[in-house]
N, C-alpha and C positions, 0 to 999 in steps of 0.2 A: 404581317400579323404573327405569322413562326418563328419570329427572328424579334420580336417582345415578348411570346410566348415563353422562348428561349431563355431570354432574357434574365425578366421575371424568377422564373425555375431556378435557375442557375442563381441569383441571389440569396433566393429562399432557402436550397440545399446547404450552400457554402453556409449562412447564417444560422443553419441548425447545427453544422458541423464545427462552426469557429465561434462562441460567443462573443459578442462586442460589447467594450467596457467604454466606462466615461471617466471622466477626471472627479474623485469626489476629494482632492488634497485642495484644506483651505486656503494654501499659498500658490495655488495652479500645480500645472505639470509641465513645469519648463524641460526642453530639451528632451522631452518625452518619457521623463521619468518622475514617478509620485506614485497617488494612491488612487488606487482605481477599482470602479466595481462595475461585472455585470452585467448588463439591459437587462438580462434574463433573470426569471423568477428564483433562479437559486442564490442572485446576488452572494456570488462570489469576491473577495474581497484578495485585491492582488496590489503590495509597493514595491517599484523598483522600478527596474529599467526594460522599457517596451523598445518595439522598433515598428516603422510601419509598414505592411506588406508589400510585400514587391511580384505579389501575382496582378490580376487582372481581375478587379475589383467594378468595371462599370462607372467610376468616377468614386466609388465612394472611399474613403480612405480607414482603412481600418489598421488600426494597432496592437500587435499581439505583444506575450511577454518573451525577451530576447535577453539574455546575458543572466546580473544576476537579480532576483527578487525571491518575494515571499507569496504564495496563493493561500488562502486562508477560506475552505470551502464551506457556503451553506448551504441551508437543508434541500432536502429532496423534493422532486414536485410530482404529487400524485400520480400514477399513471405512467412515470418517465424512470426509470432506474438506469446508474450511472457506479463507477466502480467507487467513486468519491464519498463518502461521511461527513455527515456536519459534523463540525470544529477541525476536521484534520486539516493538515495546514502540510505544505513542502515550503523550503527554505532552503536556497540555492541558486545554480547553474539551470538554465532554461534554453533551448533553442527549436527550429521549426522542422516537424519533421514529417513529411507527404501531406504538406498543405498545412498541418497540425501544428499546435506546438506543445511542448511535455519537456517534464525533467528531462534534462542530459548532460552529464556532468557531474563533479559533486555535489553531495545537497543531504539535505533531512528531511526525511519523510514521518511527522507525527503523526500516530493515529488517536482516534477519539478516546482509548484511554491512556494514554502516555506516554505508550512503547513510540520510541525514537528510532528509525533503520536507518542509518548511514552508511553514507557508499555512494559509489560512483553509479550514475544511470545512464541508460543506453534508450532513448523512444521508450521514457517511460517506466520504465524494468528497471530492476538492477542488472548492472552487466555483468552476462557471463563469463567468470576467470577470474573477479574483480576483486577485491578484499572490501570486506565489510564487517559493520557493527549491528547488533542488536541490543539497545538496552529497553526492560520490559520495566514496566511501571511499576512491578514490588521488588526493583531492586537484582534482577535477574541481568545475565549480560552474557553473549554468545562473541566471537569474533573470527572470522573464515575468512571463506573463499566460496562466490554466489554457482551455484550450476543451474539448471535452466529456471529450478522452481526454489529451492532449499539452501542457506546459508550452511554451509557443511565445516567444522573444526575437525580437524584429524581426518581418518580415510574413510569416508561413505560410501564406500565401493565394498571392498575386503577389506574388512580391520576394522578395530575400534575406533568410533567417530561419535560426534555428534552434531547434530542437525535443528534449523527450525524454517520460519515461512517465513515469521514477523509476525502477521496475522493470527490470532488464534491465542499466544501467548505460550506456545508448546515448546518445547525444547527435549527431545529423544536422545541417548546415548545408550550406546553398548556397542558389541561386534556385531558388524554389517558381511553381508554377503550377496553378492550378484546386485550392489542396490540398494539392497534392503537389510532393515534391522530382522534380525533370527534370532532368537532364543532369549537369556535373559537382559532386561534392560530394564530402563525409568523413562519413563514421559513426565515432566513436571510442567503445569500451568500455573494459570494466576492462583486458581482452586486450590491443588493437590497435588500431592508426589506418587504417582503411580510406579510402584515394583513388581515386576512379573516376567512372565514369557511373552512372546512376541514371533509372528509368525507374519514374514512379509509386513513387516510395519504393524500388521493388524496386534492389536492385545489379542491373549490366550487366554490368562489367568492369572490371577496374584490380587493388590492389595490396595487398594485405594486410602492413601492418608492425606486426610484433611487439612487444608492451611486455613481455611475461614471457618466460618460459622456456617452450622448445619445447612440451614437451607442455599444459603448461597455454594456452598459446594456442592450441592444436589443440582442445583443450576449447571453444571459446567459438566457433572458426570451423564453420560447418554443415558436412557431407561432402560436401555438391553443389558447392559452392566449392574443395574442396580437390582436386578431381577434372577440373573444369570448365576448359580449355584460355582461357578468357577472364581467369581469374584467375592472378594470383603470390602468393606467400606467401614474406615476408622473415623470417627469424627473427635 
């Protein structure tokens, strides 16, 4: 009874942790490559080239994605939060890594609104030391070298640099020190071009210029800023 109990469990965990897809390409999936979605309620949508797992499965045969394809992710399932966005999509190199499997490789990574990261991935991440691309959906583009969190152009240490995530749409420059941006710089998003001082990253003071329309720039700017007597806001 311990040893189906075992069993059992041991299915169920792995199953939460690996979703299992099916063939939905209407010409099959020969040689284990086609279009595949899912069991799971977020019906994720992945074409390309799978391989079948080579752990210890209990008989059942599961096939993850191996080499190169496209993961094309949907929506979120009440109750269950996951790093992934409906519609972003990765498009690349793919391999397994502690049971998992995730970018690794090069590849593109869109996110739900446009911005493309390109670059080599390491379990997931972009790889540390790696050169990469940022292009942002209004026409914005960064290119570096990845450090643990931040695509950094020029010296992000001491010296003039600039930095982004991907995420967020932000992109900083000015003179760095210890790490961090110090004194005067720009943040520019999808929103606005911010000019000011800067202390550890944080804004200080300066000037909020508008790239959209009123209210959607008031979207992007926090409410301690637009309240805050050290800031302006130009629309």
């Amino acid at each position: 009874m311990y040893k189906i109990f075992f069993g059992i469990s041991f299915i169920l965990l792995y199953n939460c942790q690996t979703p299992m897809f099916r063939c939905v390409d209407k010409n099959g999936c020969t040689n284990n490559s086609g279009t595949y979605e899912t069991t799971d309620q977020h019906k994720d949508i992945y074409s390309g080239n799978m391989k079948k797992s080579d752990t210890f499965n209990f008989g059942i045969e599961i096939l993850k994605p191996f080499g190169y394809g496209k993961m094309t992710y949907g929506p979120q399932i009440p109750g269950y939060r996951r790093a992934y966005q409906e519609g972003e999509s990765y498009e690349g190199n793919w391999s397994w890594i502690n049971g998992g499997f995730d970018y690794h490789g090069k590849g593109v990574l869109t996110t739900n609104d446009g911005t493309k990261i390109d670059g080599y991935w390491y379990d997931g991440k972009p790889k540390i030391g790696s050169d990469g691309m940022i292009n942002f959906s209004d026409g914005r583009k960064i290119t570096g070298v990845w450090g643990k969190y931040f695509l950094c152009s020029g010296n992000c240490t001491d010296g003039y640099g600039k930095e982004s995530s991907g995420y967020g749409g932000w992109i900083l420059s000015g003179f760095y020190s210890n790490g961090s941006l110090n004194g005067e710089g720009i943040e520019e998003t999808n929103e606005y071009i911010f000019k000011g001082k800067f202390l550890k990253k944080g804004k200080v003071s300066g000037i909020f210029n508008c790239k959209v329309k009123k209210d959607d720039c008031l979207k992007g700017i926090p409410r301690g800023y637009q309240t805050d007597k050290n800031f302006q806001i130009k629309f």
